[in-house]
Z-matrix of the N, CA and C atoms (Angstrom, degrees):
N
C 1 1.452
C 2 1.522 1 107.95
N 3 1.425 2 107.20 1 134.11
C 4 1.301 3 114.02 2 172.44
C 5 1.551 4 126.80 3 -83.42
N 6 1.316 5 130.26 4 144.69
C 7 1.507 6 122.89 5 161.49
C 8 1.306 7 113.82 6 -14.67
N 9 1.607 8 120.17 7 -76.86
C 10 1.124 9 137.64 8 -176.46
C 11 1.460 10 97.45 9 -39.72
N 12 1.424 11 134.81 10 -88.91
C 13 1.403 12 136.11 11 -156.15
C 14 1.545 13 99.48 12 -38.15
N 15 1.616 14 123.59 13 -61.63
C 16 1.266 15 150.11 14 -167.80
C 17 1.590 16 102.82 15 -50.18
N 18 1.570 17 133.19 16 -56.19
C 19 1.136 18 128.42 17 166.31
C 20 1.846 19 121.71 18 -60.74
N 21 1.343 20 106.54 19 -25.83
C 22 1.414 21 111.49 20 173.31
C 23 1.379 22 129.82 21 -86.25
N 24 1.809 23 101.54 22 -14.58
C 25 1.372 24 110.00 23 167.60
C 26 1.436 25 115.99 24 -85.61
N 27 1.910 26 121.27 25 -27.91
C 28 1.036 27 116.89 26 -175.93
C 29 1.457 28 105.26 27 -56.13
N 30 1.655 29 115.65 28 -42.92
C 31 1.221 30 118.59 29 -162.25
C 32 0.973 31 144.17 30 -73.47
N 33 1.621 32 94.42 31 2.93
C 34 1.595 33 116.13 32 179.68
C 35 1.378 34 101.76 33 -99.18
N 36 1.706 35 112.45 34 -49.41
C 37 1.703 36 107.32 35 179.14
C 38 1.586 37 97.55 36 -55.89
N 39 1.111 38 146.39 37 -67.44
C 40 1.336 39 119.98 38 -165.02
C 41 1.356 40 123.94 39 -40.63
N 42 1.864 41 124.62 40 -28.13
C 43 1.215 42 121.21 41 -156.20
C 44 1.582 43 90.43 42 -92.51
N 45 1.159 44 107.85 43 -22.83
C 46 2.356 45 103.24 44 -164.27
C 47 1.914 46 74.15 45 -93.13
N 48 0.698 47 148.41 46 1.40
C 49 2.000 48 132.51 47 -163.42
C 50 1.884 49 71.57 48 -105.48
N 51 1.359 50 131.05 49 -57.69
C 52 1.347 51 121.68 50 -150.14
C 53 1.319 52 101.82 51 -83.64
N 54 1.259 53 113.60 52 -11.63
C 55 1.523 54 110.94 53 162.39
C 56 1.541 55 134.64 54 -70.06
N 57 1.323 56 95.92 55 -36.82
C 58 1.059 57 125.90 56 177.91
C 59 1.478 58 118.40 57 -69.51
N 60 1.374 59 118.19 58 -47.71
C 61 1.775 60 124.07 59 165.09
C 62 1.639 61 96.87 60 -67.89
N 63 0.936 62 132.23 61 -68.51
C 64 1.672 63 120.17 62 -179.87
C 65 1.397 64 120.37 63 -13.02
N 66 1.489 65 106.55 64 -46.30
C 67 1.555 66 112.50 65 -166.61
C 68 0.887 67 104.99 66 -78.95
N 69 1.982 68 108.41 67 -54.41
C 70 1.872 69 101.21 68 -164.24
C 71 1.713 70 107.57 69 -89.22
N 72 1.779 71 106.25 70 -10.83
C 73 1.720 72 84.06 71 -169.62
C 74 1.774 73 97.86 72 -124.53
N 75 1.026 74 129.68 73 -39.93
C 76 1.494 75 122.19 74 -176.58
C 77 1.213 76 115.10 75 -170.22
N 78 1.448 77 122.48 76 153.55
C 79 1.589 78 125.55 77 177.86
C 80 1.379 79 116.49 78 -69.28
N 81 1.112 80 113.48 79 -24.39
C 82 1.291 81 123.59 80 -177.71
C 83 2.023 82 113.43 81 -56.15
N 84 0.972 83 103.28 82 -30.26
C 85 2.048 84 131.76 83 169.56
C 86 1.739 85 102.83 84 -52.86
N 87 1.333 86 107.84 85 -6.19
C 88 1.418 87 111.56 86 178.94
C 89 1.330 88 117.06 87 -66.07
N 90 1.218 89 96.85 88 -54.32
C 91 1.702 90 121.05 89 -178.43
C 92 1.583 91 121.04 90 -41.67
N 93 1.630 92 95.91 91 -30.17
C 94 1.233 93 109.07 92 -168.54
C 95 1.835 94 94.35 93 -74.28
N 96 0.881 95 130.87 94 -72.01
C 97 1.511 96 144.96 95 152.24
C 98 2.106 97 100.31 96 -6.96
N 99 1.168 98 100.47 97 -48.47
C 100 1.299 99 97.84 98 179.07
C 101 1.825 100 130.61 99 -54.58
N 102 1.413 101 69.51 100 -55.83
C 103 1.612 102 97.73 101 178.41
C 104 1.663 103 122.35 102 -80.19
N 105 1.735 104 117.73 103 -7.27
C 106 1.387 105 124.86 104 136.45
C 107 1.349 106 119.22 105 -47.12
N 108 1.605 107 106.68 106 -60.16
C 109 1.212 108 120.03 107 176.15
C 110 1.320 109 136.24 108 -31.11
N 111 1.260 110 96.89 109 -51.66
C 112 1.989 111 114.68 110 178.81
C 113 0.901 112 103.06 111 -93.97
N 114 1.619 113 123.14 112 -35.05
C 115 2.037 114 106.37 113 171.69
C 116 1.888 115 115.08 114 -61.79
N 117 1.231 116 115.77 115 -17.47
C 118 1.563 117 113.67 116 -166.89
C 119 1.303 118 63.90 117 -86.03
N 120 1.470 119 136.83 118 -100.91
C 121 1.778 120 145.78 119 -153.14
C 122 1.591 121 85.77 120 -25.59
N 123 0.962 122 158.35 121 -132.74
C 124 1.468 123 162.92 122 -148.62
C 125 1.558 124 110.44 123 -13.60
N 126 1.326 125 111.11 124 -49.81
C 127 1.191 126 111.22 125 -170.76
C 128 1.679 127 101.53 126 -64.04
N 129 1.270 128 113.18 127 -47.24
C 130 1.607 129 128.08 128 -167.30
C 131 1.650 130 99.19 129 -57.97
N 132 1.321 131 123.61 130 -39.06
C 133 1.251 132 124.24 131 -159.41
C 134 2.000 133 97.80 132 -84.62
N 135 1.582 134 98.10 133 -52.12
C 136 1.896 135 108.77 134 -176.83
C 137 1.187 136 116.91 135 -71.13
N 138 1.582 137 112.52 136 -32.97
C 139 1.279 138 122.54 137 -166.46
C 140 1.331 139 111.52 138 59.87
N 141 1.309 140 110.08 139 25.36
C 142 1.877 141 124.23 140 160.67
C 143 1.815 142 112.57 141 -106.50
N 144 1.455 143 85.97 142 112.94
C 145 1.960 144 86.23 143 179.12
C 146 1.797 145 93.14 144 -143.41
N 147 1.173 146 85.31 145 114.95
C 148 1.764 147 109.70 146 167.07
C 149 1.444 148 105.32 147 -54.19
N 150 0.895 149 119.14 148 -45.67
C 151 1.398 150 120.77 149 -176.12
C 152 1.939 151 115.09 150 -63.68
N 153 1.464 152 121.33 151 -36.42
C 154 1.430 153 143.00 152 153.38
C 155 1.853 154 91.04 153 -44.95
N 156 1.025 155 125.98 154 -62.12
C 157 1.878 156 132.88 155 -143.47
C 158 1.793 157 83.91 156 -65.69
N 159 1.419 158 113.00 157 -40.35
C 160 1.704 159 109.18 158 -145.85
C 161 1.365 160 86.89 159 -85.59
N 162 1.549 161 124.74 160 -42.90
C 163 1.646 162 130.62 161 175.95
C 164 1.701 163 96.01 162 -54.87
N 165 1.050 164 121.15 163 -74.98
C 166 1.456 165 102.36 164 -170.10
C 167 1.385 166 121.93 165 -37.43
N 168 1.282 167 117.82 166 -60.56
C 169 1.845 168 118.19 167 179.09
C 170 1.389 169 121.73 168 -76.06
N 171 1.308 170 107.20 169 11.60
C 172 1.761 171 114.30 170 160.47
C 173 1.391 172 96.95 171 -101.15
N 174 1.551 173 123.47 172 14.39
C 175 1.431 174 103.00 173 163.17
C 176 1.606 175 121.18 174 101.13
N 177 1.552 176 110.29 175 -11.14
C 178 1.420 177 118.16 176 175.63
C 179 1.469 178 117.87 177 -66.10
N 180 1.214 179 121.75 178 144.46
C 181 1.456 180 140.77 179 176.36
C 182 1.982 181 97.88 180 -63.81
N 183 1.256 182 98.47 181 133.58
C 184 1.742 183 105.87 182 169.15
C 185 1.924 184 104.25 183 -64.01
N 186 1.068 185 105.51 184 142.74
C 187 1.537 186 112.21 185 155.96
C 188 1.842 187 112.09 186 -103.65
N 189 1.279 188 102.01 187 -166.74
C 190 1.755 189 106.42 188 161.45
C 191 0.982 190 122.62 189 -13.86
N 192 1.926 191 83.68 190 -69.86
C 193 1.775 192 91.03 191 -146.13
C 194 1.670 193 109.15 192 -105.38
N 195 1.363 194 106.37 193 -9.78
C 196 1.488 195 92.47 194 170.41
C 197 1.371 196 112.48 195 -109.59
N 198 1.380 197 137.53 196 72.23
C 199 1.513 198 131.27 197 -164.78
C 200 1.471 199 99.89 198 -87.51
């Protein structure tokens, strides 16, 4: 697995996990969904994603877009 796949998979389990507390525990679990949101938009624009930094030093192979 690549960075790339690895940052795009985190970013989906966060969005179905914040879906998922919404339903069974509170609306407030939205936010979390939000703030995926603007970290992919930020990352896309800086090409800075914390989430890439922690995949790299656990040892993951670079893809494309995070070399």
């Amino acid at each position: 697995m690549s960075i790339d796949s690895a940052v795009l998979s985190f970013a989906g389990l966060v969005v179905l996990a914040s879906i998922a507390l919404t339903l069974l525990v509170s609306p407030w679990w939205l936010l979390l969904t939000g703030f995926a949101g603007v970290n992919m938009l930020q990352a896309s624009v800086t090409g800075f994603c914390p989430a890439a930094i922690v995949f790299r030093r656990l040892g993951l192979k670079p893809g494309c877009a995070f070399q």
